[in-house]
Backbone bond lengths (Angstrom), bond angles and torsions (degrees), N, CA, C in turn:
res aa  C-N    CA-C-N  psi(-1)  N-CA   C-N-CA  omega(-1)  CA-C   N-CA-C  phi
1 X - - - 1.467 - - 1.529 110.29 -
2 X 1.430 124.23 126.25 1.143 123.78 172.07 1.820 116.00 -80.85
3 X 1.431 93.28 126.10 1.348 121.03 170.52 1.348 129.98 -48.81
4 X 1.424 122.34 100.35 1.655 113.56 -177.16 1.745 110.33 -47.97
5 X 1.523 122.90 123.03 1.249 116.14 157.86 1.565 131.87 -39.77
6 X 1.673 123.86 119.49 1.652 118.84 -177.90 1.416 104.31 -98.72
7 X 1.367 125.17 -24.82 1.029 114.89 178.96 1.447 141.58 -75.06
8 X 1.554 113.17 166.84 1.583 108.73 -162.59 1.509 100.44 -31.80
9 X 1.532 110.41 147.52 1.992 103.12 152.20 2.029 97.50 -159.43
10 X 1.273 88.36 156.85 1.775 103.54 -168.19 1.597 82.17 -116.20
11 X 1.403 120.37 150.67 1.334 154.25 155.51 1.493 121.26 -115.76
12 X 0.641 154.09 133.56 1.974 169.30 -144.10 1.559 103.97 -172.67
13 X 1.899 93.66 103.02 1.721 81.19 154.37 1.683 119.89 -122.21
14 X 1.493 107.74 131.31 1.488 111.39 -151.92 1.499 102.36 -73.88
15 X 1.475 140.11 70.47 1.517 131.22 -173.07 1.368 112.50 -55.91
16 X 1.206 137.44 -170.79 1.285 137.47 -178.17 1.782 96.92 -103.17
17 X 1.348 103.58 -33.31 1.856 103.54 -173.74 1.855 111.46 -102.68
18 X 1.609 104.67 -24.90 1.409 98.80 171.92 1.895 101.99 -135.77
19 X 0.997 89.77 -171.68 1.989 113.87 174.54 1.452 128.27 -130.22
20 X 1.441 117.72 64.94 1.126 114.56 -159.76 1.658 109.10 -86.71
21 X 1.420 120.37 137.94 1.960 132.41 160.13 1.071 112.91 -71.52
22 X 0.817 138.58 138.83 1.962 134.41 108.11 1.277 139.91 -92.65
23 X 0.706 128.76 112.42 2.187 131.88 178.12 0.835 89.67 -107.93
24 X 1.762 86.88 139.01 1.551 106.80 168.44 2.030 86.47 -114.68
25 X 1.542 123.16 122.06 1.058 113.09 167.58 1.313 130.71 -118.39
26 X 1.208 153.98 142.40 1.727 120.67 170.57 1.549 111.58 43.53
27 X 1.590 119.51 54.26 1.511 139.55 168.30 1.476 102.06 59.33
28 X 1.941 133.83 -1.61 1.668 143.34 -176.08 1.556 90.94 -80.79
29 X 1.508 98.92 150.26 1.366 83.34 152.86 2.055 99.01 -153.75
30 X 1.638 87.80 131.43 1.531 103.96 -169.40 1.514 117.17 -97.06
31 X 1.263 115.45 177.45 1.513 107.92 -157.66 1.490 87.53 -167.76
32 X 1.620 91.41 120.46 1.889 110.43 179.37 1.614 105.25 -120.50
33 X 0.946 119.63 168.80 1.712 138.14 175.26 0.992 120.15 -173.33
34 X 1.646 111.59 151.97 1.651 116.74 -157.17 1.686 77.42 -161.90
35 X 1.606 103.04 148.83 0.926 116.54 145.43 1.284 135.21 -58.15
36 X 1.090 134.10 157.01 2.016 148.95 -168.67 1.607 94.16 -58.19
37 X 1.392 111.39 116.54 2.148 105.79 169.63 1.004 94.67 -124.22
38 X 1.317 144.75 -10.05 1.380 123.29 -157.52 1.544 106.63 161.12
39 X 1.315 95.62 158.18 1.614 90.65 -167.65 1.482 98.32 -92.61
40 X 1.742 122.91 167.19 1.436 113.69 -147.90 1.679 98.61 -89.99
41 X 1.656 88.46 158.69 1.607 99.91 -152.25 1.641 87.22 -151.58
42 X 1.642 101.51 169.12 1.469 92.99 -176.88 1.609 98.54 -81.17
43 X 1.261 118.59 -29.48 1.633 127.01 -162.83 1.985 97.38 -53.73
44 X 1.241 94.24 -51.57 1.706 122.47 -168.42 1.848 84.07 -68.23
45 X 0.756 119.09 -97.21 1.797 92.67 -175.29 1.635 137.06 -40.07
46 X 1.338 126.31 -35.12 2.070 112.12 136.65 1.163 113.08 -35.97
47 X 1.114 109.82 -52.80 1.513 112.12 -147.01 2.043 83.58 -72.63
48 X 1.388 131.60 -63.22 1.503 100.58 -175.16 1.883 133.59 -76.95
49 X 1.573 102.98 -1.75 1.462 115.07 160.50 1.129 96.94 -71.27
50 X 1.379 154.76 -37.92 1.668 135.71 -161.28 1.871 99.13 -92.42
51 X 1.398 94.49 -20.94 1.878 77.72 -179.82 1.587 98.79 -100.52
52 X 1.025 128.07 -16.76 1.627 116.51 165.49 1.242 125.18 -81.99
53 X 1.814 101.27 17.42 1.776 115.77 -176.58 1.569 93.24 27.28
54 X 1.683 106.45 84.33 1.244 109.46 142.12 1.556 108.18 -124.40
55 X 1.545 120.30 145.12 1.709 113.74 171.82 1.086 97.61 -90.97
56 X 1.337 111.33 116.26 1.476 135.04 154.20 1.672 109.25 -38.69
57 X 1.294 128.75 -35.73 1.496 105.80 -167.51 1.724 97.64 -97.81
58 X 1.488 119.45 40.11 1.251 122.50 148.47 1.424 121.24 -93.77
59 X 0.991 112.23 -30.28 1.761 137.08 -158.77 1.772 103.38 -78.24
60 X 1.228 122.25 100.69 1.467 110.84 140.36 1.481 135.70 -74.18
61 X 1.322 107.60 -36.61 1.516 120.05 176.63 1.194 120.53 -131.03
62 X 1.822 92.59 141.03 1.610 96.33 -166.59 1.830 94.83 -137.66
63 X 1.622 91.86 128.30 1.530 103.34 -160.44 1.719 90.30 -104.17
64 X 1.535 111.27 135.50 1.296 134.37 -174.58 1.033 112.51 -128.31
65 X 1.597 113.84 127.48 1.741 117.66 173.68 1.679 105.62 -143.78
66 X 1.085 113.06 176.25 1.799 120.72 160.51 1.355 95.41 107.41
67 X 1.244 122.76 -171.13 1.982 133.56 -170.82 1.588 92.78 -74.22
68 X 1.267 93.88 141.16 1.291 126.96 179.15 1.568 114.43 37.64
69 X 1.206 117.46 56.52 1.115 125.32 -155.95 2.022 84.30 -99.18
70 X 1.042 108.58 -23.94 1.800 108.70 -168.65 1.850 101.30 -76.95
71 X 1.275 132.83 -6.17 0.925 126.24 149.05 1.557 138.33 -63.80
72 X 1.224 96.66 25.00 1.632 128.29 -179.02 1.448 106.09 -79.73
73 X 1.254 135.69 153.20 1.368 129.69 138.32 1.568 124.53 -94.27
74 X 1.226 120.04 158.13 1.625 120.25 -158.96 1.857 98.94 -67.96
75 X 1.148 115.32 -28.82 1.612 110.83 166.25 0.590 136.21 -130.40
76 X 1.935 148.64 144.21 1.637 133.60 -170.37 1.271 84.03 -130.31
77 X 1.223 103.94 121.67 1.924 102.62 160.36 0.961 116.08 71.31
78 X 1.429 112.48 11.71 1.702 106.23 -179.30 1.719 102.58 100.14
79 X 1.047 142.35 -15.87 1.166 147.65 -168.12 1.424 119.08 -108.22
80 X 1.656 127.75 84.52 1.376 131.14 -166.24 1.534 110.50 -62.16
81 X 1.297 92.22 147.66 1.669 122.98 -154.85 1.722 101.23 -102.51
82 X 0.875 104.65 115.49 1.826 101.64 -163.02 2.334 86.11 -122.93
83 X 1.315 106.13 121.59 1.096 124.40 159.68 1.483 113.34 -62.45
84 X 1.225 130.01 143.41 1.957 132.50 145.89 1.104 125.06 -137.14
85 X 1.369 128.08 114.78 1.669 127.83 -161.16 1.336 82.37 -49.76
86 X 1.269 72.63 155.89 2.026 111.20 166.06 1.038 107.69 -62.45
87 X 1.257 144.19 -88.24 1.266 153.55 -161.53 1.461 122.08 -43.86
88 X 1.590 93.18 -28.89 1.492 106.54 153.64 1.155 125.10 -51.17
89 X 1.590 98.37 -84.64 1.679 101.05 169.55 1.355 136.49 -49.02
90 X 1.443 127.24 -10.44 1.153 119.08 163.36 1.393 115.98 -69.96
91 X 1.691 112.78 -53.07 1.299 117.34 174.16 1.749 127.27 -32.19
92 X 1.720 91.92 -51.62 2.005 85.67 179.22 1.077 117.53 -92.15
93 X 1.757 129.88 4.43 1.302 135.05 178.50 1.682 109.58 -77.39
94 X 1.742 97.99 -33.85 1.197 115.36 -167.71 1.899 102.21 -61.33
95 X 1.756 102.96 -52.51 1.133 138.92 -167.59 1.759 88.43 -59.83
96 X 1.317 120.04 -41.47 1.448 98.04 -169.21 1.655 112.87 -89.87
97 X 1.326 107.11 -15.97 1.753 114.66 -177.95 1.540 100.04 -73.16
98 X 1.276 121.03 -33.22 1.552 128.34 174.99 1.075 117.89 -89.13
99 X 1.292 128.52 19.55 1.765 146.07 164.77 1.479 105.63 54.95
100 X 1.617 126.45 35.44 1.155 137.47 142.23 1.487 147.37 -71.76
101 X 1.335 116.84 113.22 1.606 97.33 -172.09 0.908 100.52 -78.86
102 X 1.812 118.79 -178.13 1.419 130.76 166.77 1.341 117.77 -52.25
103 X 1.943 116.60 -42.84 1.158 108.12 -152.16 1.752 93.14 -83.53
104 X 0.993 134.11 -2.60 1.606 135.29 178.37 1.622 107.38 -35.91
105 X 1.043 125.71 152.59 1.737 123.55 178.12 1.597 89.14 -110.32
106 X 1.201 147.47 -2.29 1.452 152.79 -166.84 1.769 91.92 -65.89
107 X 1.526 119.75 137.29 0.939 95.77 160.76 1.771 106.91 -111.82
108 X 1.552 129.51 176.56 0.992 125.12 -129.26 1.931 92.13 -155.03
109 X 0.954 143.45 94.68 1.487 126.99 127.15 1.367 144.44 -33.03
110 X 1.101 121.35 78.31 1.727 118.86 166.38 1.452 130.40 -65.84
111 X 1.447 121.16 118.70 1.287 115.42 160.42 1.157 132.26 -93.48
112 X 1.569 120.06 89.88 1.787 103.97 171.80 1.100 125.91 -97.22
113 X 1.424 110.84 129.85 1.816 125.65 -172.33 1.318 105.05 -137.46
114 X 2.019 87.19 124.89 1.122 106.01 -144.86 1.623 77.88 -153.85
115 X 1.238 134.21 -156.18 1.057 139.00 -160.08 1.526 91.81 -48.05
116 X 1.475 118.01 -70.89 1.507 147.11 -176.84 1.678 86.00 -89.06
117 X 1.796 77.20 -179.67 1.899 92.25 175.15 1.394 92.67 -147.81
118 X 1.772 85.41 146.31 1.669 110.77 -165.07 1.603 85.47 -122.96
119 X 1.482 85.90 146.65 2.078 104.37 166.79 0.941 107.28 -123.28
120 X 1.344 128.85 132.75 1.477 134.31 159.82 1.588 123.88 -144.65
121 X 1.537 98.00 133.92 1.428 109.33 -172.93 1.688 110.51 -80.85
122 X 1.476 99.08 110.92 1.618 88.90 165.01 1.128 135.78 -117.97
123 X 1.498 145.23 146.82 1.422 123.68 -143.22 1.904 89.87 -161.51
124 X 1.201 116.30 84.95 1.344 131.81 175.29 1.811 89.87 72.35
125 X 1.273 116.18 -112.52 1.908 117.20 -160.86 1.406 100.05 -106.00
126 X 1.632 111.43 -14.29 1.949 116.88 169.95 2.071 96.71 -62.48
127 X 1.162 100.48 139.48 1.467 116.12 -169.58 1.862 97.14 -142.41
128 X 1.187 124.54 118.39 1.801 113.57 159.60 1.568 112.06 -173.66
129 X 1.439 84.39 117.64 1.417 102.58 167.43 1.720 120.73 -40.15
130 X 1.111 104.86 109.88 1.457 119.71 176.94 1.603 113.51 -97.76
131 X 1.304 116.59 -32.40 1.880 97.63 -178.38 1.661 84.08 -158.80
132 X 1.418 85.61 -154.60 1.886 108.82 -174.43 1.535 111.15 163.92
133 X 1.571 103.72 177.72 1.105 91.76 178.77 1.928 106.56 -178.54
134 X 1.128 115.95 115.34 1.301 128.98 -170.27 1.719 123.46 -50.15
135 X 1.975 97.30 3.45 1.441 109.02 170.84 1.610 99.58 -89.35
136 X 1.460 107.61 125.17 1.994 114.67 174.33 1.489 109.98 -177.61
137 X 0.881 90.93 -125.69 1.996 99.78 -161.11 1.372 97.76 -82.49
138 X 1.595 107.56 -44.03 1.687 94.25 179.74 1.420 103.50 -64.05
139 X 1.308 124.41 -67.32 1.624 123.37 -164.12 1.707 113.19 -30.67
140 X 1.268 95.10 -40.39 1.550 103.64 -177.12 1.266 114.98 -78.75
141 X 1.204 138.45 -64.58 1.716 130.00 169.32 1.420 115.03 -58.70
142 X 1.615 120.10 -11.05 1.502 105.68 153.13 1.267 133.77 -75.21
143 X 1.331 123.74 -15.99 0.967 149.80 -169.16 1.353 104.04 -96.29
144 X 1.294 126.98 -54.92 1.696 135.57 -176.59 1.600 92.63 -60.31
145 X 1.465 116.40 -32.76 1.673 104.72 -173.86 1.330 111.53 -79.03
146 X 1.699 120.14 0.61 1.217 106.48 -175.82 1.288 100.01 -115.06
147 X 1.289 116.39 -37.70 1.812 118.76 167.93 1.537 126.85 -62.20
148 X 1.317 91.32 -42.42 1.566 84.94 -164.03 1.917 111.01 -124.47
149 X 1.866 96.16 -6.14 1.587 88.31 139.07 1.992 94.75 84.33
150 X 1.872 96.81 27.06 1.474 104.76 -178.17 1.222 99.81 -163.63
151 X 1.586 117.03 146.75 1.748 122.02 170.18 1.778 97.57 -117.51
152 X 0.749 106.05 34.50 1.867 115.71 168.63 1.310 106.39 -87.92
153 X 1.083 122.82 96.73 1.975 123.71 154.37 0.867 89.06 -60.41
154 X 1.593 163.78 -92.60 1.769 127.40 -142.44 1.387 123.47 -65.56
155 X 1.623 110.45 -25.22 1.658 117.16 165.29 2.022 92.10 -56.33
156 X 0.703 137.82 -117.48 1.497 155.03 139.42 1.912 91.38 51.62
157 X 0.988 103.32 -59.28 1.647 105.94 -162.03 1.770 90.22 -95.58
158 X 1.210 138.98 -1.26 1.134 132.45 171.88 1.355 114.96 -83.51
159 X 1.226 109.50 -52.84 1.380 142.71 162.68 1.666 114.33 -33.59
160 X 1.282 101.17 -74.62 1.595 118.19 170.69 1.684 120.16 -50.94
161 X 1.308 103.84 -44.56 1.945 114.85 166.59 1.675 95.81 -67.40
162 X 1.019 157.48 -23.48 1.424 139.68 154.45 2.028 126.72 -87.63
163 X 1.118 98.53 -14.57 1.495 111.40 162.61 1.594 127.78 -66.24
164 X 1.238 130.93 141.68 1.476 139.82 137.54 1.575 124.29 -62.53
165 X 0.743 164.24 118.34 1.374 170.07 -107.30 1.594 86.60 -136.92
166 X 1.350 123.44 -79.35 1.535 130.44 178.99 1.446 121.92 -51.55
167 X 1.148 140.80 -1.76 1.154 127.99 100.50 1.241 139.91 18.67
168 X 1.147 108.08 -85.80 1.814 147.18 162.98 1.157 122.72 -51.62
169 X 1.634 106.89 -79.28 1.536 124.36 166.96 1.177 122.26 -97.39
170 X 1.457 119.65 145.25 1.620 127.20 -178.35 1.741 100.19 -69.06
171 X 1.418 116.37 174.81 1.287 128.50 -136.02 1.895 78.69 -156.55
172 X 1.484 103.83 154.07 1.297 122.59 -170.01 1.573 100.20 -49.35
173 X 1.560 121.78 -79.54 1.539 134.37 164.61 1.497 113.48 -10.13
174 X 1.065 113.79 -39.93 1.733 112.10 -164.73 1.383 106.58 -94.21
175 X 1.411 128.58 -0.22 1.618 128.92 -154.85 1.627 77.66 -139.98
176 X 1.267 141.34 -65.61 1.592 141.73 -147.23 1.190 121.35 -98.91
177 X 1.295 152.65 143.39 1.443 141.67 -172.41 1.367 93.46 -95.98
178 X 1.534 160.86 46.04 1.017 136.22 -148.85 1.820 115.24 143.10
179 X 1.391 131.45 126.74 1.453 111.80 -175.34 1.904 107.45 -72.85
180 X 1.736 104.18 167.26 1.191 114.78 150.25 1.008 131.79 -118.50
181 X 1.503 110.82 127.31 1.691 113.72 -179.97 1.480 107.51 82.80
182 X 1.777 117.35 -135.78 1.119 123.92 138.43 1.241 140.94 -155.73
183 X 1.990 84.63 80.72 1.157 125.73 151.61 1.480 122.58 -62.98
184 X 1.586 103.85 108.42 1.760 115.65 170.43 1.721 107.69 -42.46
185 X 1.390 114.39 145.89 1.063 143.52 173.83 1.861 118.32 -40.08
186 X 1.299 106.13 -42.85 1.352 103.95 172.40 1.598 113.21 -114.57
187 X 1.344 112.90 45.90 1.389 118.70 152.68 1.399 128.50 -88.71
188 X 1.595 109.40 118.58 1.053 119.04 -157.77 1.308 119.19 -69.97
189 X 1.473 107.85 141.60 1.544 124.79 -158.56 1.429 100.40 -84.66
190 X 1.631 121.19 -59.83 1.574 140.38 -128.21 1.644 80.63 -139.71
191 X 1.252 152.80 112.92 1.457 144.44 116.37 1.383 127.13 -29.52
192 X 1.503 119.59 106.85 1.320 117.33 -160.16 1.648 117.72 48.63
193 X 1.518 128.90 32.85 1.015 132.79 135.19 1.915 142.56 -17.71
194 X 1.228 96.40 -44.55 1.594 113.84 -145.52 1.790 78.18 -91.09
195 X 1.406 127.43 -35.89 1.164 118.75 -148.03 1.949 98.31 -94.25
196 X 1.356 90.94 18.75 1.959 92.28 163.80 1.400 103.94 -91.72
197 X 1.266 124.19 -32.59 1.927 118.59 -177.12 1.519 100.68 -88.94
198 X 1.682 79.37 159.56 1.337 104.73 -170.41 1.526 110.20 -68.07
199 X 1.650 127.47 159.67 1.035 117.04 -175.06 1.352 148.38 65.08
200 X 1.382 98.18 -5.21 1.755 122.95 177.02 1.715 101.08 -39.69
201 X 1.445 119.19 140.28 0.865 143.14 -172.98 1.913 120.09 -109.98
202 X 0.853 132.25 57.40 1.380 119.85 -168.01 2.269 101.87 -133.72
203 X 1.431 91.20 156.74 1.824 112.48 -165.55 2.009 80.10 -85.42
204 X 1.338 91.02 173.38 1.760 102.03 175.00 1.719 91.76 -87.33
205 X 1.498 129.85 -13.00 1.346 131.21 -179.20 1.958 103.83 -60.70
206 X 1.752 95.58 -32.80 1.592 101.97 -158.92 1.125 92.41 -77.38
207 X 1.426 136.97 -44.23 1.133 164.37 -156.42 1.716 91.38 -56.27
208 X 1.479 121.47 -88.04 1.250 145.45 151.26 1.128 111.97 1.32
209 X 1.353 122.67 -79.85 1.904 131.85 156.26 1.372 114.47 -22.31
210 X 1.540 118.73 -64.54 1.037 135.40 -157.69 1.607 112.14 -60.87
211 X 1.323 113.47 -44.80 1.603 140.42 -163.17 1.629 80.67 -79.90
212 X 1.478 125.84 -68.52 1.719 111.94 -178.83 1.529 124.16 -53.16
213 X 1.453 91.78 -20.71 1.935 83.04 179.67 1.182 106.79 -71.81
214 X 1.481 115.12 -44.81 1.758 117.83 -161.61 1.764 102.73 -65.97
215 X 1.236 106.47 -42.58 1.631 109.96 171.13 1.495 115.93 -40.54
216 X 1.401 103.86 -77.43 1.620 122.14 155.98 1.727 110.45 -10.02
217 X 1.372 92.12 -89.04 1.656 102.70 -170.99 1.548 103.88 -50.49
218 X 1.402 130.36 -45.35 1.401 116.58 -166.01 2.037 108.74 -67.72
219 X 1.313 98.94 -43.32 1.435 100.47 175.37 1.600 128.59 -74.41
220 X 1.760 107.81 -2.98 1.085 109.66 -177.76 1.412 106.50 -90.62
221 X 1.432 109.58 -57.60 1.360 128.99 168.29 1.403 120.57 -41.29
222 X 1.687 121.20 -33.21 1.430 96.36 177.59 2.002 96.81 -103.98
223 X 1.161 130.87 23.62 1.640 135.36 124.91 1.238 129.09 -32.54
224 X 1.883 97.24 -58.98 1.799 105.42 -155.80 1.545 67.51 -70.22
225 X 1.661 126.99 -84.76 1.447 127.38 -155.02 1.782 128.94 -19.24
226 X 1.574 89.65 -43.61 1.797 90.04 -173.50 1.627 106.12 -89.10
227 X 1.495 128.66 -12.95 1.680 142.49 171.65 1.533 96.45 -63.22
228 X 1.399 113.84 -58.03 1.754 113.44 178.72 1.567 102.07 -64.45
229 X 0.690 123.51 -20.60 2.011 114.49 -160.49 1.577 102.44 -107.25
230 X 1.301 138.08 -15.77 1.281 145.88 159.08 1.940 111.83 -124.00
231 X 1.380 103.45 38.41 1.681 102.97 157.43 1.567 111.01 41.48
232 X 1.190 101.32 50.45 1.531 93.65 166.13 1.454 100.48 -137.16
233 X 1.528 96.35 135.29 1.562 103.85 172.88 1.383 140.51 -99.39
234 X 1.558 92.98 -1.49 1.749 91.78 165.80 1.290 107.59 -146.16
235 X 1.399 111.42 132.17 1.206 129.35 166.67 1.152 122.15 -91.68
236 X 1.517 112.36 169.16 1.138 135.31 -174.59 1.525 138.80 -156.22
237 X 1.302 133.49 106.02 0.977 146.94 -179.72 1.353 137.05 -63.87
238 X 1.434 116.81 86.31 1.797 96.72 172.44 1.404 114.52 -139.42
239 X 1.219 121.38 -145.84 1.333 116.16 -174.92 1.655 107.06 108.79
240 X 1.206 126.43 154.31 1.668 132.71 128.02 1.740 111.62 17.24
241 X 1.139 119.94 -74.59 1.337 141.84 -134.82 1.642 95.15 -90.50
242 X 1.518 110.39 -20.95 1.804 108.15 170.11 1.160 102.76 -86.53
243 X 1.593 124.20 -26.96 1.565 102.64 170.04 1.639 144.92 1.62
244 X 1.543 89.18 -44.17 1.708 110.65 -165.23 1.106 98.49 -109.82
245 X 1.622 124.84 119.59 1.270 141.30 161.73 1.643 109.40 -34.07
246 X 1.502 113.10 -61.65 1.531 120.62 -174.95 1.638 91.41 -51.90
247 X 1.357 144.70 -42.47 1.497 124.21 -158.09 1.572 105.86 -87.51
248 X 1.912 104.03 -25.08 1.675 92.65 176.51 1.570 110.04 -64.96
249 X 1.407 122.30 -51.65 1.051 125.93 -177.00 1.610 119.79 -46.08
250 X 1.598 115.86 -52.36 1.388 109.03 165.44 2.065 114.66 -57.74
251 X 1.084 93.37 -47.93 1.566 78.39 -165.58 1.603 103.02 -50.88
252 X 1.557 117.74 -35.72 1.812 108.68 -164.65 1.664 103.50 -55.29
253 X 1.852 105.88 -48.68 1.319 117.81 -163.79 1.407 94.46 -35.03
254 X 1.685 114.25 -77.24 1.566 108.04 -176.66 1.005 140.09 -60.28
255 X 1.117 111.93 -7.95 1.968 131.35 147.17 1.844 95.21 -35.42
256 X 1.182 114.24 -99.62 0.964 138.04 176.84 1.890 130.55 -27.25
257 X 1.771 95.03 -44.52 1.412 94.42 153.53 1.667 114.14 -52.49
258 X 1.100 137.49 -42.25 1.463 130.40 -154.11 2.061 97.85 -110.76
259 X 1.412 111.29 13.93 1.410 111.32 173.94 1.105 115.75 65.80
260 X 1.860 122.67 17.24 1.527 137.41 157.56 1.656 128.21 -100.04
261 X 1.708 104.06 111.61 1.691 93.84 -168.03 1.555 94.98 -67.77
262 X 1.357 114.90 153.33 1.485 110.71 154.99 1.654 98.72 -124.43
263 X 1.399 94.49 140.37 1.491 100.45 -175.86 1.646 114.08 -82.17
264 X 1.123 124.84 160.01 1.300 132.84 179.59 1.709 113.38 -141.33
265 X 1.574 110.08 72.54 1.561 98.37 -163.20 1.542 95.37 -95.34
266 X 1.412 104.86 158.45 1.630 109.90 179.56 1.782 123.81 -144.70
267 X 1.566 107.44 146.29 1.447 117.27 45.12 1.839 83.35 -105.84
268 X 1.241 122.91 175.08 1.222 152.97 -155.83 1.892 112.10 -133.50
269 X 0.693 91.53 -82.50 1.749 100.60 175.11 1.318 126.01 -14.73
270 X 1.325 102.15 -2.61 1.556 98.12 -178.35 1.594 100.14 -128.15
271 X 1.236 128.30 24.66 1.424 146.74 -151.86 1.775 101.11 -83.77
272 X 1.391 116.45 -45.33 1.273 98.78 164.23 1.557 136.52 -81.93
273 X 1.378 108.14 -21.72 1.457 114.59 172.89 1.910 108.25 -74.38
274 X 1.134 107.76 -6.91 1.922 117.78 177.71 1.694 86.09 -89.20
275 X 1.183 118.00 -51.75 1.562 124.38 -159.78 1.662 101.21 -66.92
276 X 1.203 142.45 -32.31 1.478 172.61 -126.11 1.685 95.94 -99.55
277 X 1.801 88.86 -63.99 1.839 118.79 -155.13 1.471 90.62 -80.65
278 X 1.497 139.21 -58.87 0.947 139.04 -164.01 1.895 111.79 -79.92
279 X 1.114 112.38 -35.53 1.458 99.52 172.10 1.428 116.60 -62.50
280 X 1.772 117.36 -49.83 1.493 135.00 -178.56 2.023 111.88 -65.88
281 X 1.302 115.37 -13.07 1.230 123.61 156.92 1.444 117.51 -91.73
282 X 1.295 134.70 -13.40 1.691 124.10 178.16 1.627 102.50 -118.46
């Protein structure tokens, strides 16, 4: 039987928008993040062991995942460089933010949103990417840079926690003679709807709201879809992209329109570099 690893180990997952650590040290386990500088390099890994005050001459293994993470060499400093697909690590990071072990038979939806958004079905140590979708963190701070004239996710989610969304977008009532299903009253019909008539009235706050709902709804909605189409009944949300209170809150709402919780446990963001450390240790 192979032996779970106890000793020290570092995880790095290289995102395209952030750089998240994990150490596991002396049975602690710590958690660093940095924004995106550079694509990974040996310089770019010192350089985030010395700001996550880790001593390198503890470290034998150093577990690497995320884009272009294979531009690694097999050792830095003496300390072997061990690769773990992605899809992996999202799967058991997901599995551990949702207080699942591997050996669980539960199966499990992960959402990570992160620049883009990744889905993956995980079901005890079975891990596989089933869909995605190019609506996420980028779509949204590209968009906030053209609307609202900022690439700040906490400007963005500050903004949005004082906004109306409807405002912006039309609302069931204004598009339907009549409800559907049971769908609440101000579920939005038209995304950014309202801003085809004349005279539209909305703050850059509504604006703000508006841009997180449509984010929200597109990444929630194709969740509920791929959870029904690969039998999994609970999802889960993490990544980057829960950061923002305004996006947990939208994604649950549309959870909930369709009678699916999606979870949002936190903090989150570091969910694949946990998923990375813990698969490459058992």
């Amino acid at each position: 039987m192979v032996q779970p690893v106890s000793g020290p180990i570092v995880a790095i997952d290289f995102g395209n928008s952030n750089t998240d650590l994990v150490a596991r040290i002396g049975g602690k386990r710590q958690i660093f993040h940095q924004p995106h500088v550079d694509l990974p390099n040996v310089e770019l890994v010192r350089s985030l062991l010395r700001q996550a005050r880790i001593d390198q001459s503890l470290l034998t293994n150093l577990v690497v995942t995320g884009g272009h993470h294979q531009r690694l060499p097999d050792v830095i400093d003496g300390i072997a460089v061990t690769p773990v697909n992605e899809v992996s690590a999202i799967g058991r990071g997901g599995q551990a933010l949702a207080a699942l072990e591997p050996t669980s038979a539960q199966p499990l939806l992960i959402v990570s949103g992160g620049s883009g958004v990744a889905y993956i079905r995980a079901q005890g140590k079975a891990y596989q990417h089933v869909t995605g979708t190019g609506v996420g963190g980028g779509a949204l701070v590209g968009l906030a840079h053209l609307l609202l004239d900022t690439t700040s996710a906490a400007e963005i989610d500050a903004l949005a926690q004082q906004g109306d969304p409807n405002r912006v977008d039309l609302p069931l009532p204004e598009v339907v003679s009549g409800p559907i299903g049971n769908l609440p009253p101000d579920t939005t019909a038209v995304n950014f709807g309202r801003l085809m008539r004349a005279h539209a009235q909305y703050s850059r706050m509504d604006l703000a709201a508006a841009l997180v709902t449509l984010v929200a709804q597109v990444v929630a909605t194709i969740a509920i879809n791929a959870a029904r189409a690969h039998s999994a009944e609970r999802i889960v949300a993490v990544g980057h992209l829960t950061d923002m209170a305004s996006m947990r809150r939208a994604i649950a709402r549309t959870g909930a329109f369709f009678g699916q919780p999606i979870e949002t446990p936190q903090p989150a963001g570091h969910a694949t570099a946990l998923g990375a450390l813990l698969h490459w240790a058992n």
